[in-house]
RODO-2510 file (C-alpha; in nm, 4 decimals, decimal comma):
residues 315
     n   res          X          Y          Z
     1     x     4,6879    11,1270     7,2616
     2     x     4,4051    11,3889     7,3346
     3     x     4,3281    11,6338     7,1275
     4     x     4,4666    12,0038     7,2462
     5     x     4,1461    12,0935     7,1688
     6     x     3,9592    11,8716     7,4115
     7     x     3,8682    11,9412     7,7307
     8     x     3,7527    11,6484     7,9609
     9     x     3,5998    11,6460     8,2980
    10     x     3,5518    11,4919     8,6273
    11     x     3,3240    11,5906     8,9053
    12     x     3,4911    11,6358     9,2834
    13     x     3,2817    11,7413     9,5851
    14     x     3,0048    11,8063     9,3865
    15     x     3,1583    12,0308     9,1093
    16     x     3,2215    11,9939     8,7320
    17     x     3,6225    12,0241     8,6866
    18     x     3,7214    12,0750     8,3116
    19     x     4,0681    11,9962     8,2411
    20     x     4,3410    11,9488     7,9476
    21     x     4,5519    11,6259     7,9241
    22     x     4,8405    11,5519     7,6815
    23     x     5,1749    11,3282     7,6600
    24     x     5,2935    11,0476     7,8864
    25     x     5,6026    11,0125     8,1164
    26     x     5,6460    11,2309     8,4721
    27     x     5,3613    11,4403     8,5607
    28     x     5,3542    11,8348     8,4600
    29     x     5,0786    12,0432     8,6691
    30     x     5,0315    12,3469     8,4843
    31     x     4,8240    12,6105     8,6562
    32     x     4,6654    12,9221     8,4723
    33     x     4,6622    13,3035     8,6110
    34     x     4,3370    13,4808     8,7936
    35     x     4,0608    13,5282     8,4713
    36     x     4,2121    13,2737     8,2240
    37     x     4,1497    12,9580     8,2042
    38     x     4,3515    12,6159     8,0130
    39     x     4,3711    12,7461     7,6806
    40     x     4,5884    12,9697     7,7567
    41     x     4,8586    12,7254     7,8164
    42     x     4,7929    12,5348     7,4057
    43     x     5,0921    12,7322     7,2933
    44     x     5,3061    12,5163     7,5029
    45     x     5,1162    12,2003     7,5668
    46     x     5,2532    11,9919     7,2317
    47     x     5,6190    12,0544     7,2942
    48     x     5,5814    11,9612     7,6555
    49     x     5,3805    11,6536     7,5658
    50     x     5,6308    11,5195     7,4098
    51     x     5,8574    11,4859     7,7123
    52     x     5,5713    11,4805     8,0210
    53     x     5,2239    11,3731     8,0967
    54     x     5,0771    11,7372     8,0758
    55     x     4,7525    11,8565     8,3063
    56     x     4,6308    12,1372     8,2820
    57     x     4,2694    12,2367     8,4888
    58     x     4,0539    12,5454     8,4601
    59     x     4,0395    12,6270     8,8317
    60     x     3,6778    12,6024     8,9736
    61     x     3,5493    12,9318     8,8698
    62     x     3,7293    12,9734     8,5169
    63     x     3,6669    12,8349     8,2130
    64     x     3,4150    12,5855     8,1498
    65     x     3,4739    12,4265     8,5470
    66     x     3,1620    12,5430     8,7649
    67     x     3,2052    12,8533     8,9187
    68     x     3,0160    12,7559     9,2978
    69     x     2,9270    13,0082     9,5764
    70     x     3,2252    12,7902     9,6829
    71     x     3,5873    12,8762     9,8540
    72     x     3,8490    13,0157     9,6425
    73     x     4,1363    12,9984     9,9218
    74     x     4,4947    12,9096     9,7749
    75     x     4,3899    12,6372    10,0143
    76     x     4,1018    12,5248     9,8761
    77     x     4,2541    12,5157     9,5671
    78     x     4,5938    12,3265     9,6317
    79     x     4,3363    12,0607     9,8003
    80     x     4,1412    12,0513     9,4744
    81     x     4,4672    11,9922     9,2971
    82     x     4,5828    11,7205     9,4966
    83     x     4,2101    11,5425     9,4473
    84     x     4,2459    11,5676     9,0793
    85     x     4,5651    11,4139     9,0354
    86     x     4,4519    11,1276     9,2910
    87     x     4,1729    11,0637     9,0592
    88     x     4,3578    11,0643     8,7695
    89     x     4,6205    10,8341     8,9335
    90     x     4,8784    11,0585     8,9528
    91     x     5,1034    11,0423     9,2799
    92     x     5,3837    11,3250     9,2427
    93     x     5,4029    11,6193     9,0272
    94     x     5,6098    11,9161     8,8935
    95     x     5,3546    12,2003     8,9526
    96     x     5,3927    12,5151     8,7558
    97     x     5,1775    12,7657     8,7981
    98     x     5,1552    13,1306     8,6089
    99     x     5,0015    13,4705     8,8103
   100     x     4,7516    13,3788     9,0787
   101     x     4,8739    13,0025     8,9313
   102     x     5,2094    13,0371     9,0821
   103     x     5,0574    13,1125     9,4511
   104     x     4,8621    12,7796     9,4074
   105     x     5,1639    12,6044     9,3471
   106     x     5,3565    12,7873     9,6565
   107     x     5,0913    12,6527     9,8234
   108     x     5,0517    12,2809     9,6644
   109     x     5,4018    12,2483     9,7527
   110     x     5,3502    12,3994    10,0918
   111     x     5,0565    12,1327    10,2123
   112     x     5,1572    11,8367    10,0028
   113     x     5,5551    11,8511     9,9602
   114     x     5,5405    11,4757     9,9447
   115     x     5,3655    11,5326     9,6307
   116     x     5,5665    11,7994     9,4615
   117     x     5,8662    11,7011     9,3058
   118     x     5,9369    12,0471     9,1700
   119     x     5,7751    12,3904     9,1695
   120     x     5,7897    12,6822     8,8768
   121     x     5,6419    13,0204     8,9297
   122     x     5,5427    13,2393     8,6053
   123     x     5,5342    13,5991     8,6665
   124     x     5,4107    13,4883     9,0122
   125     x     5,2098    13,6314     9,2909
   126     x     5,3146    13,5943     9,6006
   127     x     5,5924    13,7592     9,6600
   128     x     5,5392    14,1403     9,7392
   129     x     5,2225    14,3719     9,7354
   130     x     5,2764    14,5473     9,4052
   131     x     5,0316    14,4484     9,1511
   132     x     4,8318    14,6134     8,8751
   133     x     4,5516    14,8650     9,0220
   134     x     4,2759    14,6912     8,7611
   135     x     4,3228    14,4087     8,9960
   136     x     4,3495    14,6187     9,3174
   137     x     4,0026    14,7384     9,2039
   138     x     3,8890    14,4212     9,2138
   139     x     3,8558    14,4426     9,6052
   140     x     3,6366    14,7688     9,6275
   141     x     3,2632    14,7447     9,7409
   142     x     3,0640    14,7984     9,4289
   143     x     3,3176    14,6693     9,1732
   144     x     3,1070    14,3839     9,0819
   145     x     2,8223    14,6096     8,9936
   146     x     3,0495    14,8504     8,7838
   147     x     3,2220    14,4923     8,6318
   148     x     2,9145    14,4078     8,5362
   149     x     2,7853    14,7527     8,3589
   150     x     3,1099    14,7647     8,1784
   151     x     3,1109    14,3873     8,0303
   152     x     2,7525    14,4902     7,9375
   153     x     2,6742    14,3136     7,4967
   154     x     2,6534    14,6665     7,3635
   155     x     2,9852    14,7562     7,5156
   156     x     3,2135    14,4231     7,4923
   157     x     3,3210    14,4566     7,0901
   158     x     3,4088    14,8038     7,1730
   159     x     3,6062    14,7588     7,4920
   160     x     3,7878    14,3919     7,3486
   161     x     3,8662    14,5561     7,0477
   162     x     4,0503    14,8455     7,1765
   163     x     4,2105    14,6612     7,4529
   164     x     4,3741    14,4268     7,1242
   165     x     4,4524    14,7456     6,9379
   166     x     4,6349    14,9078     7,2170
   167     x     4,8738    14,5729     7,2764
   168     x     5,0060    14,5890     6,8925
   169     x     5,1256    14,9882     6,9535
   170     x     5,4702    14,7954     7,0930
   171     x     5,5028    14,9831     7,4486
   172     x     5,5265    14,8272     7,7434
   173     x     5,2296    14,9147     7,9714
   174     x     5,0175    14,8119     7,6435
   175     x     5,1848    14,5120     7,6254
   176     x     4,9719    14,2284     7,8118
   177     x     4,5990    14,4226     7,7006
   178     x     4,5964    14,1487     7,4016
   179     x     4,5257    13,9079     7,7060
   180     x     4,3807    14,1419     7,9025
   181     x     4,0878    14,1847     7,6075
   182     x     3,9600    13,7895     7,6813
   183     x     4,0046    13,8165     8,0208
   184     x     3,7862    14,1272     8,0343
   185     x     3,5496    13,8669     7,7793
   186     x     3,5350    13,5785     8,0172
   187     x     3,4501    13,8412     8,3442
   188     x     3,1604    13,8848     8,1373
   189     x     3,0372    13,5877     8,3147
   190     x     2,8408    13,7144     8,6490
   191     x     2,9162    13,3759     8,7912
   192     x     3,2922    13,3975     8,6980
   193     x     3,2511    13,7967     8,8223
   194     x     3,1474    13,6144     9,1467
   195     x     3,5057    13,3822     9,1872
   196     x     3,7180    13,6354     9,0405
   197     x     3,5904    13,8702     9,3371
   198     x     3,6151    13,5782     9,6073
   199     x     3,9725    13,4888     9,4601
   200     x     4,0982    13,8739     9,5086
   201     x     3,9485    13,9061     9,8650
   202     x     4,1670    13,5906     9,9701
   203     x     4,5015    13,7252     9,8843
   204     x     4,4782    14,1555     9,8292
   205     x     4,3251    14,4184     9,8962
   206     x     4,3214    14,7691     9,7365
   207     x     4,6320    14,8363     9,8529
   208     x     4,7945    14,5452     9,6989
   209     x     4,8918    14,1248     9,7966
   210     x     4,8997    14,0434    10,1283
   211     x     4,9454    13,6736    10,0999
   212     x     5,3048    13,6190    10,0980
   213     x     5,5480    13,2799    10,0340
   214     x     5,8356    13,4672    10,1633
   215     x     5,8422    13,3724    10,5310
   216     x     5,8331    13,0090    10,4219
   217     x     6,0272    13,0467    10,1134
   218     x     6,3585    12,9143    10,3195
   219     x     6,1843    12,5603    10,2534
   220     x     6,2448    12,5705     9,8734
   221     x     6,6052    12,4554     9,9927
   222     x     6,4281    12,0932     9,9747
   223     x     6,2752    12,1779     9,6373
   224     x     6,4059    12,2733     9,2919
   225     x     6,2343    12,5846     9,1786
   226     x     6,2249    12,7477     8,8608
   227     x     6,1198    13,1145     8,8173
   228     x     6,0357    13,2915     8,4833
   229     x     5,9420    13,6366     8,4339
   230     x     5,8711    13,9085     8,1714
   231     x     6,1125    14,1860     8,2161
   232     x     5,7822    14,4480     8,0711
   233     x     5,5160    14,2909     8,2913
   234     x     5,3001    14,5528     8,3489
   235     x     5,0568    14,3419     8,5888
   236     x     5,3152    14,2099     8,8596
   237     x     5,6641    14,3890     8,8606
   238     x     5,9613    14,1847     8,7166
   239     x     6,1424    14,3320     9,0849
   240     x     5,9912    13,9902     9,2279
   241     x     6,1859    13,8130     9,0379
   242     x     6,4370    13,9274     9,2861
   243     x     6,2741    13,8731     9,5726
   244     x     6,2214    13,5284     9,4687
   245     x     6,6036    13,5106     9,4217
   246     x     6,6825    13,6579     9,7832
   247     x     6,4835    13,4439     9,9296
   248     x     6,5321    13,1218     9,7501
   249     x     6,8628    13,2011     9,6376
   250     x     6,8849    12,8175     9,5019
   251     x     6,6167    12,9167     9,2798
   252     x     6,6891    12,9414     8,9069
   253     x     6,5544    13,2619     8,7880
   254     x     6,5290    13,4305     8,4190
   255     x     6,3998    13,6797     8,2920
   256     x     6,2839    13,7356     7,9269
   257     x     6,3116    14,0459     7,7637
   258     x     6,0583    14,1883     7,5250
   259     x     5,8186    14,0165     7,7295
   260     x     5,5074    14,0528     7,9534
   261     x     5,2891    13,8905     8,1850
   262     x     5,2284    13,5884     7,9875
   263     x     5,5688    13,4626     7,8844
   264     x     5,4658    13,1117     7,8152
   265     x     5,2481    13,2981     7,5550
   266     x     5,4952    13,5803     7,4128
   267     x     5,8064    13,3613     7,3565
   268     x     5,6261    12,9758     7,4435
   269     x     5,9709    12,7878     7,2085
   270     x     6,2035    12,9804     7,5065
   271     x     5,9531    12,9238     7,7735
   272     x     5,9238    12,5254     7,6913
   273     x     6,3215    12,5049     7,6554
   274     x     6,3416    12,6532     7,9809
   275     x     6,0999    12,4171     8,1802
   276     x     6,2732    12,0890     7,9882
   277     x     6,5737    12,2000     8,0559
   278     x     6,5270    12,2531     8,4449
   279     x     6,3001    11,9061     8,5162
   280     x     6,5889    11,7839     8,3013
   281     x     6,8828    11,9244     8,5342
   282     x     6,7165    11,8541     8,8652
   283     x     6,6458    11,5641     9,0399
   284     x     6,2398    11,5444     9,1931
   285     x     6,2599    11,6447     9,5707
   286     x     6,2375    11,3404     9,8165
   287     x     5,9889    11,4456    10,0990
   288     x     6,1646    11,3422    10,4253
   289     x     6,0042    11,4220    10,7226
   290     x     6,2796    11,4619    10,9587
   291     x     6,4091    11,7342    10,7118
   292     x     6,0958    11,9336    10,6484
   293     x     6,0965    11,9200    11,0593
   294     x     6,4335    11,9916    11,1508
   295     x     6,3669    12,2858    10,9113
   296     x     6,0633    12,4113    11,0329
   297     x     6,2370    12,4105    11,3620
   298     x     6,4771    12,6509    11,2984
   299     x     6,2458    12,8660    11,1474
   300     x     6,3070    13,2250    11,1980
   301     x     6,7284    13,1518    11,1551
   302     x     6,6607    12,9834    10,8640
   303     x     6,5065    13,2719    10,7508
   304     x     6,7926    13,4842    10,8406
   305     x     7,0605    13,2586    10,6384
   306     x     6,8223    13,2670    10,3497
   307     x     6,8807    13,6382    10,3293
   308     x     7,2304    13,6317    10,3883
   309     x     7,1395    13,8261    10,7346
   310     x     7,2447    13,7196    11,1143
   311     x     7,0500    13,7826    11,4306
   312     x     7,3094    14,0284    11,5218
   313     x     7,2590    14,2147    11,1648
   314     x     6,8761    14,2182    11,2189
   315     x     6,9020    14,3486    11,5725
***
C-alpha cells in the first residue's frame, strides 16, 4: 500500500496532476475544497483504505498539481476527473467531494452518470448563494493585488498565527480559521492566487454562488447521495443542508454538531462511519439511458414533485 505520505503523479493534457492513492476494492473519489489541497483528506484516508481503493487529487491549481493559465470550470474539472480515473484504470466511482469539491462532484455525476455510482457532498457549494464574504472578496477587481500584499514573508507568521489562535477560543465564527491559517499559507502562491481567482469567477460573484445543482437536483432520484454538514460552518451555512434535503429528498443528510466547515477533519472517526455506512447501505446507481431520458423529459414537473409542489400550487 502507498504511503499516506506519498503523493504520485501523472501528466494529462500537458499538466502535472499530483494525487493520493490508498486501499483496494470499489473506487472512492475524494475531492478537496477551493485553497486546500489532498492532505487535507489524511485524517480519513487509512480507515477508508481499508474498505475502498481511495483517490484523492490536488485539483490543477492546488497543491503540488500545476497551477496553468488554464480553465477552472466545474467542467473542466469533472473532465479532468474522469481522465484520471481512465488512466488509472478505474471505470466507476463513488465521488465525494467537500466545499468547491462537492460542486465538482454535482457535476462529475452530472456529465458522466455512467461513471458515478454514488455522490457525497461535504459542506457543499452549490446549493444557494450564501457563502463567506472572504470568499465573496475573492471576485473584486484588485483582490489579487491586495492577496498578494497581505500573504507578503514579513506578514505570513503574523497573520497564520493569529488565524490558529483565534480557532482554539471555542466560538463558532472562529471555528474553521485553524484551516483557514494554511489556506491563507498556500494563497501565498501567486500562481495558486491566479486559480483560486479563476475558480471564484466560474461559480460567484460578490454577491454570492450563482452556480446552482438545484434545477437538476430531481436527477439524484437515480443516484444515492449522501450529505454531511457542520451545524457551526461559518463558510457555507448548514441551511443547505436543507435545501439539499428539499430537493433531493432521497438524500441522506446529517448534520454534526460541534462542527465546522471541515467535518471530515473535526470529527474524521464519525465522518468515515458515515461514508462506510452509506456505500455499505446502497447499491451503485446503474446508468440507463432510457431513464436519465425519460427524466430529463419531464423536466420542469419533475422538478415540481421534487418539492412536493404542483403546477397548480406554483401558478
Amino acid at each position: 500500500m502507498t504511503s499516506r505520505d506519498e503523493l504520485q503523479y501523472v501528466v494529462l493534457h500537458g499538466y502535472r496532476r499530483a494525487y493520493r492513492k490508498m486501499g483496494s476494492g470499489p473506487a472512492l473519489l475524494l475531492l478537496h475544497g477551493l485553497g486546500c489541497d489532498s492532505s487535507t483528506w489524511l485524517a480519513v484516508m487509512p480507515t477508508l483504505a481499508k474498505h475502498y481503493t481511495v483517490i484523492a487529487p490536488d485539483l490543477l491549481g492546488h497543491g503540488e498539481s500545476d497551477k496553468p493559465n488554464a480553465d477552472y470550470s466545474l467542467g473542466a474539472y469533472a473532465n479532468g476527473m474522469r481522465d484520471l480515473l481512465t488512466i488509472l484504470d478505474i471505470d466507476t466511482v463513488t465521488v465525494l467531494g467537500h466545499s468547491l469539491g462537492g460542486g465538482i462532484a454535482m457535476q462529475f455525476a452530472y456529465q458522466f452518470p455512467e461513471r458515478t455510482e454514488r455522490v457525497a457532498l461535504v459542506s457543499t457549494g452549490g446549493l444557494g448563494p450564501e457563502v463567506t464574504p472572504l470568499i465573496r472578496l475573492l471576485t473584486i477587481p484588485g483582490s489579487g493585488f491586495v492577496l498578494g500584499a497581505a500573504t507578503s514573508r514579513p506578514l505570513r507568521p503574523i497573520v497564520s498565527g493569529g488565524l490558529r489562535a483565534l480557532s482554539k477560543i471555542g466560538l463558532p465564527l472562529t471555528h474553521d480559521l485553524g484551516e483557514v491559517s494554511q489556506i491563507y499559507q498556500n494563497l501565498a502562491d501567486p500562481d495558486m492566487r491566479r486559480a483560486v481567482q479563476r475558480v471564484t469567477s466560474h461559480v460567484l460573484n460578490w454577491r454570492g454562488q450563482y452556480v446552482t445543482m438545484t434545477d437538476r437536483a430531481y436527477l439524484a432520484r437515480l443516484m444515492p447521495m449522501l450529505v454531511i454538514w457542520g451545524k457551526q460552518d461559518a463558510v457555507i451555512p448548514v441551511s443547505h443542508a436543507g435545501t439539499a434535503r428539499a430537493y433531493a429528498p432521497k438524500a441522506e443528510v446529517h448534520v454534526l454538531d460541534k462542527t465546522g466547515h471541515f467535518p471530515h477533519k473535526d470529527h474524521p472517526e464519525e465522518f468515515c462511519r458515515l461514508v462506510i455506512e452509506f456505500i455499505s447501505a446502497t447499491e451503485p446507481a446503474q446508468y440507463h439511458r432510457g431513464k436519465w431520458r425519460a427524466l430529463l423529459r419531464r423536466g420542469d414537473q419533475a422538478v415540481l414533485e421534487t418539492v412536493g409542489e404542483s403546477p397548480a400550487e406554483t401558478g
